[in-house]
C-alpha positions in Angstrom: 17.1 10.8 4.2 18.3 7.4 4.9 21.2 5.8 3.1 20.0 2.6 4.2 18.9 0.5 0.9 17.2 -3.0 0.5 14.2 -4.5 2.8 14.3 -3.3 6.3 12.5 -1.8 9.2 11.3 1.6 7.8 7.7 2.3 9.2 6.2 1.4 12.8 2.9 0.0 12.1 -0.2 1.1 14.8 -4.1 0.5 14.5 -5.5 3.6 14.2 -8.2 2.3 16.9 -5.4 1.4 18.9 -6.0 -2.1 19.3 -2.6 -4.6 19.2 -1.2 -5.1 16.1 -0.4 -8.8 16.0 3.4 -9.3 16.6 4.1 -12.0 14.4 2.6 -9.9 10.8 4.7 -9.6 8.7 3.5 -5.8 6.6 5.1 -4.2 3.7 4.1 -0.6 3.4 4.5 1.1 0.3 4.6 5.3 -0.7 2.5 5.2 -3.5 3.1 9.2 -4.4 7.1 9.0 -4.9 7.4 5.2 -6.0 6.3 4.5 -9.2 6.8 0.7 -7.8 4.6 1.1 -5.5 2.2 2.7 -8.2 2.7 -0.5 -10.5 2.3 -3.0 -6.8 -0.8 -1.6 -6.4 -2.3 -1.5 -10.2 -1.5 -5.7 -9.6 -3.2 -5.7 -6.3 -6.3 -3.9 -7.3 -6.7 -6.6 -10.7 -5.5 -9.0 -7.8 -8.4 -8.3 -5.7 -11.1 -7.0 -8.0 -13.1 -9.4 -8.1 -12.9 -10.6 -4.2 -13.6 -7.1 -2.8 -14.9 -4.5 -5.5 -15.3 -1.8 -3.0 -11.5 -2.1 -2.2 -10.1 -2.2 -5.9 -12.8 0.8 -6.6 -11.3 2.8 -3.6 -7.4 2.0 -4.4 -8.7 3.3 -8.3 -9.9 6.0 -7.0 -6.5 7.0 -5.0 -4.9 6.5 -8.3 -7.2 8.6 -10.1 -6.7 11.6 -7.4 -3.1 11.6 -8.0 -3.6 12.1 -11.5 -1.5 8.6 -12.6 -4.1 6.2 -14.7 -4.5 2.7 -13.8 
């Protein structure tokens, strides 16, 4: 495991269609089944985005739901 602590360059980002990835995006990728910070990010993104794109906030409840941690 890596000792390395704070915000760095953890994860190499690809399309899985293999188109580019546009250099200049800036991504933050988070491990939502050993993080319960990435658990809480995305219960705030999915009241974040509710409204916008249902299907999305449905889908990310869903994940939650699978993993047995309530939203």
């Amino acid at each position: 495991m890596s000792e390395q602590k704070g915000l760095y360059g953890k994860y190499k980002i690809e399309k899985t269609d293999g188109t580019a990835v546009d250099p200049h995006a800036i991504y933050f990728t988070l491990r939502l089944d050993t993080d319960k910070h990435a658990r809480a990010a995305i219960r705030a993104y999915i009241a974040s985005c509710k409204e916008e794109e249902p299907e999305l906030a449905k889908d990310l409840e869903k994940v939650l739901e699978e993993m047995k941690w309530d939203i």
